[in-house]
mmCIF file as Biopython writes it, N, C-alpha, C and O atoms, coordinates in Angstrom:
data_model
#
loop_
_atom_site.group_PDB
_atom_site.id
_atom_site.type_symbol
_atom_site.label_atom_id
_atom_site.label_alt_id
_atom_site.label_comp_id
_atom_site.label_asym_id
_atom_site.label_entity_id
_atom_site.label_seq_id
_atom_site.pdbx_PDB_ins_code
_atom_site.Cartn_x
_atom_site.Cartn_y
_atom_site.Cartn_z
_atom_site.occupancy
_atom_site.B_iso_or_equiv
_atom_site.auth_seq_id
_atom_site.auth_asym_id
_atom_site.pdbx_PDB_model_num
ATOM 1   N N  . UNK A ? 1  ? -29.117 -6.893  -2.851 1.0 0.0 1  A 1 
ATOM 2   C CA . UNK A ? 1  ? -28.505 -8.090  -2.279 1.0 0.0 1  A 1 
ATOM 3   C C  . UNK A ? 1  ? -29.167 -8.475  -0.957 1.0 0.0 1  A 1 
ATOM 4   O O  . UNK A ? 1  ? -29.322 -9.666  -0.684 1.0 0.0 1  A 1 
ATOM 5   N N  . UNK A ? 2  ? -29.544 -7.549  -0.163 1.0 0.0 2  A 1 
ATOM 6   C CA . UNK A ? 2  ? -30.047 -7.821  1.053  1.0 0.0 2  A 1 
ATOM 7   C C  . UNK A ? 2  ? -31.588 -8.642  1.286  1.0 0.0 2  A 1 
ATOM 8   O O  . UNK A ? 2  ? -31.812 -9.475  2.164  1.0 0.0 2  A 1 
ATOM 9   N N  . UNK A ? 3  ? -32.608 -8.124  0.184  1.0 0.0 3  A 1 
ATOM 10  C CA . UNK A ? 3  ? -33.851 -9.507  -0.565 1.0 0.0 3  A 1 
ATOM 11  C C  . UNK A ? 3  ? -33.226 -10.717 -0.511 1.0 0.0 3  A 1 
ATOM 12  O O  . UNK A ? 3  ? -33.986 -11.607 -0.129 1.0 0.0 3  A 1 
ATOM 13  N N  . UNK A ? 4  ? -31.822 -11.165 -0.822 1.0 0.0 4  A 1 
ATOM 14  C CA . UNK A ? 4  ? -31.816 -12.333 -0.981 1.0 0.0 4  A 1 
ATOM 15  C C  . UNK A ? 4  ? -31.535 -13.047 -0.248 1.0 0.0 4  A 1 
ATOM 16  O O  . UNK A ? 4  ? -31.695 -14.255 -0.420 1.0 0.0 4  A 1 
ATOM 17  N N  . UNK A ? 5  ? -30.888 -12.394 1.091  1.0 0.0 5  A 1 
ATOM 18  C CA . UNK A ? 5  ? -30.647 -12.740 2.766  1.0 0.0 5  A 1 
ATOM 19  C C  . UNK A ? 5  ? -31.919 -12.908 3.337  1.0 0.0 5  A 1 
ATOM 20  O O  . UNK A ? 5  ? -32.114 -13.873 4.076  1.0 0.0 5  A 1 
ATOM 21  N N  . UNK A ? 6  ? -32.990 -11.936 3.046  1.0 0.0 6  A 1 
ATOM 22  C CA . UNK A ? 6  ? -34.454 -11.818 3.652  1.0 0.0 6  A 1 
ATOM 23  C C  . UNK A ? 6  ? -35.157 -13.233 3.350  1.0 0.0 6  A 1 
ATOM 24  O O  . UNK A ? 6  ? -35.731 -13.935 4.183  1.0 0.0 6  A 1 
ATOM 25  N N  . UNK A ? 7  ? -34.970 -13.537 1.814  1.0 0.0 7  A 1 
ATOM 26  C CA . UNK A ? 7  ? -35.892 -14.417 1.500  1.0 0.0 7  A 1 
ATOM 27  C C  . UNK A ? 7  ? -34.846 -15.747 1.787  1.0 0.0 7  A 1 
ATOM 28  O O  . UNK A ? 7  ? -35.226 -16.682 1.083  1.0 0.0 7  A 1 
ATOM 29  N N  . UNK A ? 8  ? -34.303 -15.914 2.157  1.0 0.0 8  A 1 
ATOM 30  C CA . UNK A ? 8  ? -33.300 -17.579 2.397  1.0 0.0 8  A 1 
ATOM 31  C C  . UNK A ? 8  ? -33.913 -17.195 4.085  1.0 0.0 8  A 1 
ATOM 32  O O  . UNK A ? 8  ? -34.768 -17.869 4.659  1.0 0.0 8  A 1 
ATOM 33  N N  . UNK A ? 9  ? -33.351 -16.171 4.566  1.0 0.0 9  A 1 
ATOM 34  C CA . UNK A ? 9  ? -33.660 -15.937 6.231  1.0 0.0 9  A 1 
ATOM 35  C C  . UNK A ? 9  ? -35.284 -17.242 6.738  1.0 0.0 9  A 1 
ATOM 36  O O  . UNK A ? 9  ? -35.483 -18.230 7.445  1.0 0.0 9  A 1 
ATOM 37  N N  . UNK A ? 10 ? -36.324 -15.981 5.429  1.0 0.0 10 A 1 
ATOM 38  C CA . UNK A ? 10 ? -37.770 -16.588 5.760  1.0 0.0 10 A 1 
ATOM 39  C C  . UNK A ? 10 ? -38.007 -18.236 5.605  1.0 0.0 10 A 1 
ATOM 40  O O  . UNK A ? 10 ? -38.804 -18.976 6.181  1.0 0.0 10 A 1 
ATOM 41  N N  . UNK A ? 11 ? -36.692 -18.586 4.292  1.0 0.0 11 A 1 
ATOM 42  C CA . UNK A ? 11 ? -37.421 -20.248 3.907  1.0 0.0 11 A 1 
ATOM 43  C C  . UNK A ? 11 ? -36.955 -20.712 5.198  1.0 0.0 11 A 1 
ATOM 44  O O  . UNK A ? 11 ? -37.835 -21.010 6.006  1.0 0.0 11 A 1 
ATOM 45  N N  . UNK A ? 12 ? -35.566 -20.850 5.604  1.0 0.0 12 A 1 
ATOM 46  C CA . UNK A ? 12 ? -34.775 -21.438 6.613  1.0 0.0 12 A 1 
ATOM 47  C C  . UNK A ? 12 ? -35.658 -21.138 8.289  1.0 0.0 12 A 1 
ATOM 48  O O  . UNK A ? 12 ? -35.467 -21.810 9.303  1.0 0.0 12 A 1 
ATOM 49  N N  . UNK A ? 13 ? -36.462 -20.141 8.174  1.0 0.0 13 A 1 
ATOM 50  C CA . UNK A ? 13 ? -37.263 -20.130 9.633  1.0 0.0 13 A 1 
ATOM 51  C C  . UNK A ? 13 ? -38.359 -21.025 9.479  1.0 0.0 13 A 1 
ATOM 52  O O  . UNK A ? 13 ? -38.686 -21.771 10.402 1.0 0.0 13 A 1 
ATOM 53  N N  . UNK A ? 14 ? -39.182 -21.006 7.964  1.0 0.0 14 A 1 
ATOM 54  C CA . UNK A ? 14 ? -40.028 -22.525 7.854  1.0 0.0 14 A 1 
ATOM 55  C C  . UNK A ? 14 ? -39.625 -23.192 7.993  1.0 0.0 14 A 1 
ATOM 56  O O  . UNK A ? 14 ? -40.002 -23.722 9.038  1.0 0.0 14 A 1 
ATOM 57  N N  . UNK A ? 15 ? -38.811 -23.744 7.465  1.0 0.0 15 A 1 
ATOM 58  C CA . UNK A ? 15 ? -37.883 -25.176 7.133  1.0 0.0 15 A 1 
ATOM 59  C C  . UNK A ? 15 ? -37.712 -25.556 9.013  1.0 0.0 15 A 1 
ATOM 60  O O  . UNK A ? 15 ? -38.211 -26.517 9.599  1.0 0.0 15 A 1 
ATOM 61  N N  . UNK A ? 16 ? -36.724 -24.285 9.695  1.0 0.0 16 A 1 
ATOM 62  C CA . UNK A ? 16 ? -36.994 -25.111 11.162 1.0 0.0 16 A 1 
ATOM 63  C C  . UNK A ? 16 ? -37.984 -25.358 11.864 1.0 0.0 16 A 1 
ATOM 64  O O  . UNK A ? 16 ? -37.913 -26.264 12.695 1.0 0.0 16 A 1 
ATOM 65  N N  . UNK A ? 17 ? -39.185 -24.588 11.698 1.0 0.0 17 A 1 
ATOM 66  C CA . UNK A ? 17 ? -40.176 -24.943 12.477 1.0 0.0 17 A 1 
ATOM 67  C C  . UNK A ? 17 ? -40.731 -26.312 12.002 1.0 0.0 17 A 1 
ATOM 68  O O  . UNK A ? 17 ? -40.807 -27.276 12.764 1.0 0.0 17 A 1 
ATOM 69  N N  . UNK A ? 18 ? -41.182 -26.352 10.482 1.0 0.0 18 A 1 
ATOM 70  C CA . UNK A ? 18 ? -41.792 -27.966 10.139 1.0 0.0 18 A 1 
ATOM 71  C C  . UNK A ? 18 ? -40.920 -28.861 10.960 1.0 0.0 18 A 1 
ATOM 72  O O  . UNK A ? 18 ? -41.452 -29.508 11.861 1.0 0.0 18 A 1 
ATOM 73  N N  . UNK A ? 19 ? -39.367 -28.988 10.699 1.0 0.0 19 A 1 
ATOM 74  C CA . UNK A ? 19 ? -38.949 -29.977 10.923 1.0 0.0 19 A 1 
ATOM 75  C C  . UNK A ? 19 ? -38.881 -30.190 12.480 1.0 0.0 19 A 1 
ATOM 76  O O  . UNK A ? 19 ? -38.969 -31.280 13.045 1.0 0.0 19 A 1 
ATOM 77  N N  . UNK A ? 20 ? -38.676 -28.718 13.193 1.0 0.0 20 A 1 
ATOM 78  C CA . UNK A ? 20 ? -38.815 -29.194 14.574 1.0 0.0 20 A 1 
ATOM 79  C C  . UNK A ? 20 ? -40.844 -29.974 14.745 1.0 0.0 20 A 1 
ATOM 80  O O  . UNK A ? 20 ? -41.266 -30.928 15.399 1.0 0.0 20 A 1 
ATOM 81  N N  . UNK A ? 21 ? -41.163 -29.535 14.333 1.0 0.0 21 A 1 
ATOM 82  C CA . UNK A ? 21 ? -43.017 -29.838 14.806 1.0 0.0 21 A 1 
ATOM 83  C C  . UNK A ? 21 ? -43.117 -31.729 14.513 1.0 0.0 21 A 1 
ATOM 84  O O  . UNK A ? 21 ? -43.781 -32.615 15.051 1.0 0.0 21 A 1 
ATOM 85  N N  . UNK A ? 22 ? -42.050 -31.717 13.348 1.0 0.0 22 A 1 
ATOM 86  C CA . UNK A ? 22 ? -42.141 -33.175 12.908 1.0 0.0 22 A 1 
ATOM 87  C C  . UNK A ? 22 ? -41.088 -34.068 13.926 1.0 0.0 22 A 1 
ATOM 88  O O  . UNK A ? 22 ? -41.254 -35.260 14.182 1.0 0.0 22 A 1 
ATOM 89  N N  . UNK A ? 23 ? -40.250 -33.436 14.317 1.0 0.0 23 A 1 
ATOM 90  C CA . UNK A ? 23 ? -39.110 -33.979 15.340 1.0 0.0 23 A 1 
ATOM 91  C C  . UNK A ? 23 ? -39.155 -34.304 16.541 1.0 0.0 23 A 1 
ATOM 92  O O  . UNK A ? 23 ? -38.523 -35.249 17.013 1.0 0.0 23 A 1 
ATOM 93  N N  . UNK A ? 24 ? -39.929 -33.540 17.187 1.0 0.0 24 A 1 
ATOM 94  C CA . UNK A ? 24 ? -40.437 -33.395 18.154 1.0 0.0 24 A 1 
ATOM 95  C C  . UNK A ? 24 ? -41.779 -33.583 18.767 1.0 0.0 24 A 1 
ATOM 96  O O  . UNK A ? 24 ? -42.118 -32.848 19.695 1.0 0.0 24 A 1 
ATOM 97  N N  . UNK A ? 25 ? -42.822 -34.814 18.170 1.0 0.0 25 A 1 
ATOM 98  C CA . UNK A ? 25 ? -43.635 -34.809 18.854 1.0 0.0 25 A 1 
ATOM 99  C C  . UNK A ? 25 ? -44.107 -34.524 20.137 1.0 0.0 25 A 1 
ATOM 100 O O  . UNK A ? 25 ? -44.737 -33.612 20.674 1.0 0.0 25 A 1 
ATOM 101 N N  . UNK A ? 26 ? -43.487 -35.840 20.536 1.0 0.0 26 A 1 
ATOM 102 C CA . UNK A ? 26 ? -43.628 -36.385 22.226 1.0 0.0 26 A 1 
ATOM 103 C C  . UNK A ? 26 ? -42.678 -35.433 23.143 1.0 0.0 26 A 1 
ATOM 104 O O  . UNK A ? 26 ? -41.960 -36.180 23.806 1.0 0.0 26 A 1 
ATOM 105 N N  . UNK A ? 27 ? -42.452 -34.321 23.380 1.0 0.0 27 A 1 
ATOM 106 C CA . UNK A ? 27 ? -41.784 -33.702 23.873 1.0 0.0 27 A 1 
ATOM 107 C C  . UNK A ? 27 ? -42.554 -32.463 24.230 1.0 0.0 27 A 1 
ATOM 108 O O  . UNK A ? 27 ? -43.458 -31.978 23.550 1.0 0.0 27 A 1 
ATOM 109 N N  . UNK A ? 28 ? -41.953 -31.862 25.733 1.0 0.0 28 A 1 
ATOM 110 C CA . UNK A ? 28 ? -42.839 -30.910 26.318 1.0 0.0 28 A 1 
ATOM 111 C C  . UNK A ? 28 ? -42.832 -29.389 25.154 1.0 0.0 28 A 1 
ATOM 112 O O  . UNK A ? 28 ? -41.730 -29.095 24.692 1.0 0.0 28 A 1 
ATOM 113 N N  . UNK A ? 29 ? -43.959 -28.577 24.774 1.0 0.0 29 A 1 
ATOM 114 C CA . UNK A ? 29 ? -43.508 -27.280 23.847 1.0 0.0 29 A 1 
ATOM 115 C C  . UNK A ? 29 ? -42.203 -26.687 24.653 1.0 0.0 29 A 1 
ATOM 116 O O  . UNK A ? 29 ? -41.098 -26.640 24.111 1.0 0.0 29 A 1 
ATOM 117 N N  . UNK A ? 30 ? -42.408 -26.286 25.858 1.0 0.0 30 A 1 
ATOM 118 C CA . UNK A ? 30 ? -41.511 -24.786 26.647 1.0 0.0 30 A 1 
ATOM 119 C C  . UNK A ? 30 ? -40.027 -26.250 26.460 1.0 0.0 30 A 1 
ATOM 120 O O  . UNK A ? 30 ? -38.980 -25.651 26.215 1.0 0.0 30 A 1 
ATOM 121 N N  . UNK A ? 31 ? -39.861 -27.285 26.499 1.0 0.0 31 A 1 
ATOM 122 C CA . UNK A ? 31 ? -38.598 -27.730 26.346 1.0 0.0 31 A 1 
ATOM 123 C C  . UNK A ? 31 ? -38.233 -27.696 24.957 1.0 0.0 31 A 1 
ATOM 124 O O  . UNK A ? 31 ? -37.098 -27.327 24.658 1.0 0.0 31 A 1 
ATOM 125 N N  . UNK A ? 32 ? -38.866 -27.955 24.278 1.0 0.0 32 A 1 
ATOM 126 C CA . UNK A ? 32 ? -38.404 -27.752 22.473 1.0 0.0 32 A 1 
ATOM 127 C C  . UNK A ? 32 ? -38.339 -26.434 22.502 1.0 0.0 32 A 1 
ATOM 128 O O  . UNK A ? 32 ? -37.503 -26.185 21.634 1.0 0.0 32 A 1 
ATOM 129 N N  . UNK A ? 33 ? -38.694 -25.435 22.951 1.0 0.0 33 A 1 
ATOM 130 C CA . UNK A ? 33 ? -38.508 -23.939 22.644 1.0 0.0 33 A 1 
ATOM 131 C C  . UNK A ? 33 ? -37.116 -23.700 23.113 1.0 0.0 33 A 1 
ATOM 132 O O  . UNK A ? 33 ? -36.392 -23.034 22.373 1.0 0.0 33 A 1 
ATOM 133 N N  . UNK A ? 34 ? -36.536 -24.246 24.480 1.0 0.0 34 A 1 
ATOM 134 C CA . UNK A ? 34 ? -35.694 -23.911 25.157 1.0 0.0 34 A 1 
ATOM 135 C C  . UNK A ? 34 ? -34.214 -24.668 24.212 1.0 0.0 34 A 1 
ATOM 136 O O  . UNK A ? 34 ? -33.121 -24.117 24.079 1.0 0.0 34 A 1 
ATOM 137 N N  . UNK A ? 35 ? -34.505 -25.671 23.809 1.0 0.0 35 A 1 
ATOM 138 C CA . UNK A ? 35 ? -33.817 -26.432 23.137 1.0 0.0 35 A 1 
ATOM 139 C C  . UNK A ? 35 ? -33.390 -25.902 21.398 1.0 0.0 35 A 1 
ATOM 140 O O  . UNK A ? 35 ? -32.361 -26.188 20.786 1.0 0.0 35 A 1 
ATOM 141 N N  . UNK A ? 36 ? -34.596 -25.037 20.902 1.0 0.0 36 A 1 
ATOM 142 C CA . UNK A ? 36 ? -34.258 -24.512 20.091 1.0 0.0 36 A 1 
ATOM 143 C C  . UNK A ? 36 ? -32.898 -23.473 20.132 1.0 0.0 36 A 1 
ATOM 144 O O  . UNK A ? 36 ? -31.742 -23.396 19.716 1.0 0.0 36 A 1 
ATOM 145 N N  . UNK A ? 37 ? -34.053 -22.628 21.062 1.0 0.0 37 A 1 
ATOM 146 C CA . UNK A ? 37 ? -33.181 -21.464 21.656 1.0 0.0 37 A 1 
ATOM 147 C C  . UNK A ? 37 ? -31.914 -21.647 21.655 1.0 0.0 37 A 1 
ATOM 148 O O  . UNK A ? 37 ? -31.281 -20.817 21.003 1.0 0.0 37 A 1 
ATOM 149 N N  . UNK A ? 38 ? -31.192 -22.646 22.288 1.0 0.0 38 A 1 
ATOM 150 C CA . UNK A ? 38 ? -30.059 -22.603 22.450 1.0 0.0 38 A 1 
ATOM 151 C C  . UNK A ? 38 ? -29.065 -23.100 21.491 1.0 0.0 38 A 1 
ATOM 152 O O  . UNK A ? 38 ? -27.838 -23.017 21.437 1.0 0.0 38 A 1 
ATOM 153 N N  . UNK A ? 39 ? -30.020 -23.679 20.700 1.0 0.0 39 A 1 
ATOM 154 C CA . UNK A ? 39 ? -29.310 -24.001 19.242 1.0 0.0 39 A 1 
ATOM 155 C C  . UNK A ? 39 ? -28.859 -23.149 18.524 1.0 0.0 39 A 1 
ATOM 156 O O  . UNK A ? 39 ? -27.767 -23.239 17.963 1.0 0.0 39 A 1 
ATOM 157 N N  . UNK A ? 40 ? -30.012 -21.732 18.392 1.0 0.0 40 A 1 
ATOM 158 C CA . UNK A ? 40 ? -29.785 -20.172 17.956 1.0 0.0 40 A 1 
ATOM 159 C C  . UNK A ? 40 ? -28.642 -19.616 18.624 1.0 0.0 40 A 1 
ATOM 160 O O  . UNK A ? 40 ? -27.616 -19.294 18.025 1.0 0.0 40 A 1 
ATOM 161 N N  . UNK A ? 41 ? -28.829 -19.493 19.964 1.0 0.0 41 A 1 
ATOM 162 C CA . UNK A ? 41 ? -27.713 -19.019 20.593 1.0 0.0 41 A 1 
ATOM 163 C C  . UNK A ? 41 ? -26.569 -19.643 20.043 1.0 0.0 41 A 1 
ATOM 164 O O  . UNK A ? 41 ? -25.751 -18.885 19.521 1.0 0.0 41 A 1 
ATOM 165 N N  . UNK A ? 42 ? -26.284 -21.081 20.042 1.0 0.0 42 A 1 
ATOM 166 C CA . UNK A ? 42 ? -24.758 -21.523 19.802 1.0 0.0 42 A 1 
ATOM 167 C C  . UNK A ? 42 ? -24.176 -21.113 18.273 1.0 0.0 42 A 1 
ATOM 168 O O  . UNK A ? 42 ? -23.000 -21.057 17.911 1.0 0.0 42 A 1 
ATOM 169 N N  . UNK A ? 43 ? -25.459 -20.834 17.464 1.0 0.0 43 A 1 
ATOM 170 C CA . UNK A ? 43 ? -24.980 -20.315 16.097 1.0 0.0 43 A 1 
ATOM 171 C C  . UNK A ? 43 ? -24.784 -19.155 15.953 1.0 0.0 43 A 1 
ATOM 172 O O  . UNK A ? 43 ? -23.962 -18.774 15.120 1.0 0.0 43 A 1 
ATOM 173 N N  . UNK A ? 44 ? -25.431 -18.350 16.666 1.0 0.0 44 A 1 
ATOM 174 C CA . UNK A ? 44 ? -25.293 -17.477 16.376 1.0 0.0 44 A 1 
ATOM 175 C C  . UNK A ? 44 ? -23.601 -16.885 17.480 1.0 0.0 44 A 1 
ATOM 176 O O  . UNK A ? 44 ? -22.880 -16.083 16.885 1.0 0.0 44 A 1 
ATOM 177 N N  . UNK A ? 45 ? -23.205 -17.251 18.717 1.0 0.0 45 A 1 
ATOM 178 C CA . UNK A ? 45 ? -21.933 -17.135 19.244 1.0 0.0 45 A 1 
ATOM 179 C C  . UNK A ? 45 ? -20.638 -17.364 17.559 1.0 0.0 45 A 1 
ATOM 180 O O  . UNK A ? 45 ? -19.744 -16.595 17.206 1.0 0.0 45 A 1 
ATOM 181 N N  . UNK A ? 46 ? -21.101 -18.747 16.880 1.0 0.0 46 A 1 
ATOM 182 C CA . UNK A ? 46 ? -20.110 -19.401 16.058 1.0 0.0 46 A 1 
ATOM 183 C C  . UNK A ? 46 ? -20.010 -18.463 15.394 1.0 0.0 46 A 1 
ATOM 184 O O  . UNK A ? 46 ? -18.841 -18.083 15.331 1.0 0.0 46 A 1 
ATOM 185 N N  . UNK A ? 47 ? -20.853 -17.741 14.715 1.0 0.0 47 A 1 
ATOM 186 C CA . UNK A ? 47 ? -20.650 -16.747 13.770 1.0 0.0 47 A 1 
ATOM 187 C C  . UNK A ? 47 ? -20.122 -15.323 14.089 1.0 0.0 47 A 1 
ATOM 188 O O  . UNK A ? 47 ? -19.632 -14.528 13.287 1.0 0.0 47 A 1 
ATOM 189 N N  . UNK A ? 48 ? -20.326 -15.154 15.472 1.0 0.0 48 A 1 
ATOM 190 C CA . UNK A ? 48 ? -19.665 -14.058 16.101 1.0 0.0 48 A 1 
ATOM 191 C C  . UNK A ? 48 ? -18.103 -14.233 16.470 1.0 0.0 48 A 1 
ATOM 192 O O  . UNK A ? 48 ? -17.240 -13.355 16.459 1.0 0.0 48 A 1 
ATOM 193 N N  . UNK A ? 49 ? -17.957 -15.690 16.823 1.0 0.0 49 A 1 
ATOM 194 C CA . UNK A ? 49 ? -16.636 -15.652 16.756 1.0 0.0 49 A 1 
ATOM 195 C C  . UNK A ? 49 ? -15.787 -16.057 15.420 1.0 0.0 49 A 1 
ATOM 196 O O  . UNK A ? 49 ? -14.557 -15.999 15.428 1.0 0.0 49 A 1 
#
């Protein structure tokens, strides 16, 4: 069961990077990183609580 967490894990980390690279042109890298980041963070809090 745990392959099938691994392999959704891997598509869903492509899937955000294309779409951030496509989303985000015109925008500084270290601010889209930071902006990610905290997107991770807030999901990952939701799921903790």
């Amino acid at each position: 069961m745990w392959w099938i967490f691994a392999i959704l894990s891997a598509v869903f980390a492509a899937a955000t990077a294309i779409l951030a690279k496509m989303g985000i042109e015109g925008v500084d890298s270290n601010l889209a990183t930071a902006i990610r980041t905290i997107v991770v963070l807030l999901m990952a809090w939701g799921m903790v609580l």
